[in-house]
Each structure stands twice: as C-alpha cells, then as structure tokens.
C-alpha positions as CSV (number, residue, x, y, z in Angstrom):
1,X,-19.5,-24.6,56.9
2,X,-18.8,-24.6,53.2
3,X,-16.8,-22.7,51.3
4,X,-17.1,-21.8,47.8
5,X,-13.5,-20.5,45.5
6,X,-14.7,-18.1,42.8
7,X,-12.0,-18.3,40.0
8,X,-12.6,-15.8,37.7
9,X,-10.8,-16.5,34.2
10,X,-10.3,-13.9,32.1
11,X,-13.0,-14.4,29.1
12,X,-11.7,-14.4,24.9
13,X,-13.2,-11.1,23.7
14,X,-14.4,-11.5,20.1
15,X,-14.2,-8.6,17.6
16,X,-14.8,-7.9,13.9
17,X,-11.8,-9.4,11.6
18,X,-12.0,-9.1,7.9
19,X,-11.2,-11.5,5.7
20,X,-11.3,-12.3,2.0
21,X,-14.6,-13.3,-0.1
22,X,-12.7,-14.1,-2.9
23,X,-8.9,-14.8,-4.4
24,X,-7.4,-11.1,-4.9
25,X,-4.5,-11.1,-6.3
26,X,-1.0,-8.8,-6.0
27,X,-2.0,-5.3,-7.1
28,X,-5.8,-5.6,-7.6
29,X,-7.2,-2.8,-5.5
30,X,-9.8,-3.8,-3.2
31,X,-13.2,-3.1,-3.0
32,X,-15.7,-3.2,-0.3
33,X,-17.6,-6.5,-1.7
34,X,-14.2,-8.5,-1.7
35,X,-14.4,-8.4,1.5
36,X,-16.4,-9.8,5.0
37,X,-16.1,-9.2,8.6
38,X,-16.3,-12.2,11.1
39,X,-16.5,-12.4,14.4
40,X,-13.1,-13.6,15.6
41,X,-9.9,-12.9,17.5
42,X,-7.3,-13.1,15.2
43,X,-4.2,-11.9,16.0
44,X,-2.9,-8.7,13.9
45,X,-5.8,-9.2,11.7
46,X,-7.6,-5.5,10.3
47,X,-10.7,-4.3,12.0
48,X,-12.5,-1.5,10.2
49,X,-13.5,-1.9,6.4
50,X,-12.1,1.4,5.8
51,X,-8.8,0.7,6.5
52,X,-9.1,-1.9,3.8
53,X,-11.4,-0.4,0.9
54,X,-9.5,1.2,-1.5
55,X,-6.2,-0.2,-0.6
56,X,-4.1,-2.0,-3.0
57,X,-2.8,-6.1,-2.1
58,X,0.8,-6.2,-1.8
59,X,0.2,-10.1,-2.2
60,X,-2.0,-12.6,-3.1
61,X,-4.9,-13.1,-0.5
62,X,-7.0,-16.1,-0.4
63,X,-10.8,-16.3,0.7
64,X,-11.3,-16.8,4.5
65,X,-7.7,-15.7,5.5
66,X,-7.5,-12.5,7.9
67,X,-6.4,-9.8,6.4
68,X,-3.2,-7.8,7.7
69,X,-2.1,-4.3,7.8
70,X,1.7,-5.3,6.0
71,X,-0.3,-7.2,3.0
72,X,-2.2,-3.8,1.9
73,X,-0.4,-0.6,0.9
74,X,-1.9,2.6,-1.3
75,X,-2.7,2.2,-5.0
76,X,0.4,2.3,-7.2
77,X,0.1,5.5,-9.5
78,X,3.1,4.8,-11.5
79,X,3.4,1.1,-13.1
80,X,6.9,0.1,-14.8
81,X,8.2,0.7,-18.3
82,X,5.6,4.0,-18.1
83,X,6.5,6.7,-19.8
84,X,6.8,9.7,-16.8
85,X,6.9,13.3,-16.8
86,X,10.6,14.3,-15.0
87,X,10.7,17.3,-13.0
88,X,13.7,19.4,-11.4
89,X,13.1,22.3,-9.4
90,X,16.2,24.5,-7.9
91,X,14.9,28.1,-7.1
92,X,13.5,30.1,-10.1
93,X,15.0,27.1,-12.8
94,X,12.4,24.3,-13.5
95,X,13.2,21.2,-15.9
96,X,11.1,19.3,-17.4
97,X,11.2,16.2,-19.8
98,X,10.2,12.0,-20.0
99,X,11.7,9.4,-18.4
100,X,10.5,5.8,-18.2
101,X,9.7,4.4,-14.9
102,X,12.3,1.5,-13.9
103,X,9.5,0.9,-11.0
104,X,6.1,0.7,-10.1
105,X,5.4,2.9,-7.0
106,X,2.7,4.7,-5.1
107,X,2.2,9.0,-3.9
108,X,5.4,9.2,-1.8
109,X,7.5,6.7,-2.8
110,X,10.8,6.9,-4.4
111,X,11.5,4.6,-7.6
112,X,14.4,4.8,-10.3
113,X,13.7,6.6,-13.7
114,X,15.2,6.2,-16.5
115,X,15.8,10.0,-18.6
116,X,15.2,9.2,-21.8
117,X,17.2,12.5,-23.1
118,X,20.2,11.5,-21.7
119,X,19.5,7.7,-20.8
120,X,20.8,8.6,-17.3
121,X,19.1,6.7,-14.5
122,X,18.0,9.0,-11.3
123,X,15.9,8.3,-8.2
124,X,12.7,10.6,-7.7
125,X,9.6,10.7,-5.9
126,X,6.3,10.3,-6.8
127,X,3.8,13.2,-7.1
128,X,0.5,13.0,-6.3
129,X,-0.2,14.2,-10.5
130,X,2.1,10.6,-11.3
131,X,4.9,12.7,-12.1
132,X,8.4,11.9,-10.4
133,X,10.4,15.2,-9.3
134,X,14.0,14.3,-8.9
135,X,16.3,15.8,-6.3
136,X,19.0,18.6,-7.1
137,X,22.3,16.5,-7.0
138,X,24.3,16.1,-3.7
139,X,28.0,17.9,-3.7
C-alpha cells in the first residue's frame, strides 16, 4: 500500500501595486498618467489609483519604485514667504490683516505666520480658502 503526504503551502497572492512612470519630484502633485499598476506583492506599497491621484509627493519618487502611503500627503495650499490673509475670531469680534507664511502647509495643518502689522510671529491653521485663522491666546 502506498501512501501519498499532501503538503499544502500557502500560495504568494499577487495584487495591484503602483509605482512610478516617471521621476516626480517633492511637491509636484501627481496625476493619473505618472503613474502604473503592477502586479506584485510589495509590502506597504498603495493599491488603488485613487488614493494616489491628486496627492502631493512628500519626496522624490523614482520610476519603478512602489509607492507608499507616508511618501504622499494632500496638496499644500499655502507655500512659504506668501503673503496670507490672518484671521482672529473671539465671539462677535473678528480681526483681520496679512501675514507672511513662515511655512508651506496643507487644509488642516498648522504653520507659523509672521503678522506683518506688528511683526509678531503666531501659529494658525490653515483654512480651506488658504487663509490661516489664529487661535485666541492661552491665559
């Protein structure tokens, strides 16, 4: 009698990755031509176009190489040494004046400005309009 030992090994399962066409460099934003999908398992690479298209590279990404989630972040809205509107809200009192943008930054994120009226530097956050609202001070 013969007996037969089925090993069953588990078997690489291959999905879309996307990668690069093309050099793209830190803060192009990237269209849906720059880039391809292959057929690969890489590791932490992206697998739908649209979570790429549109995006802006945080760094320089070569053709060929996977591209990750932590290399891609939204479309800065604000670059630096921009001339900004400032805006302070506190109840029924609004403020508003120019300050120069000590950062470049996208919707949401906070970046230093400088007030050009009083050449104090404050912290504020982006609006989606590319103004920066500053908070009422702490105390």
């Amino acid at each position: 009698m013969r007996w037969f030992i089925l090993c069953l090994l588990p078997a690489p399962v291959w999905a879309d990755a996307y990668v690069a066409n093309r050099v793209i460099r830190a803060g192009d934003v990237i269209r849906a031509e720059d880039i391809s999908a292959v057929q690969a398992d890489i590791p932490h690479a992206l697998t739908s176009a649209e979570q790429i298209a549109g995006q802006e590279a945080r760094v320089t990404l070569y053709p060929g190489r996977p591209i990750r989630a932590d290399q891609l972040g939204a479309p800065a809205v604000v670059d630096r040494n921009q001339i900004v509107s400032l805006a302070y809200h506190s109840g029924n009192l609004a403020i508003t004046t120019e300050g120069r943008a000590l950062s470049r930054g996208s919707v949401g994120d906070v970046i230093r400005v400088l007030n050009l009226a009083s050449r104090a530097a404050l912290q504020g956050q982006i609006m989606p309009d590319g103004s920066v609202r500053v908070p009422p001070p702490k105390g």
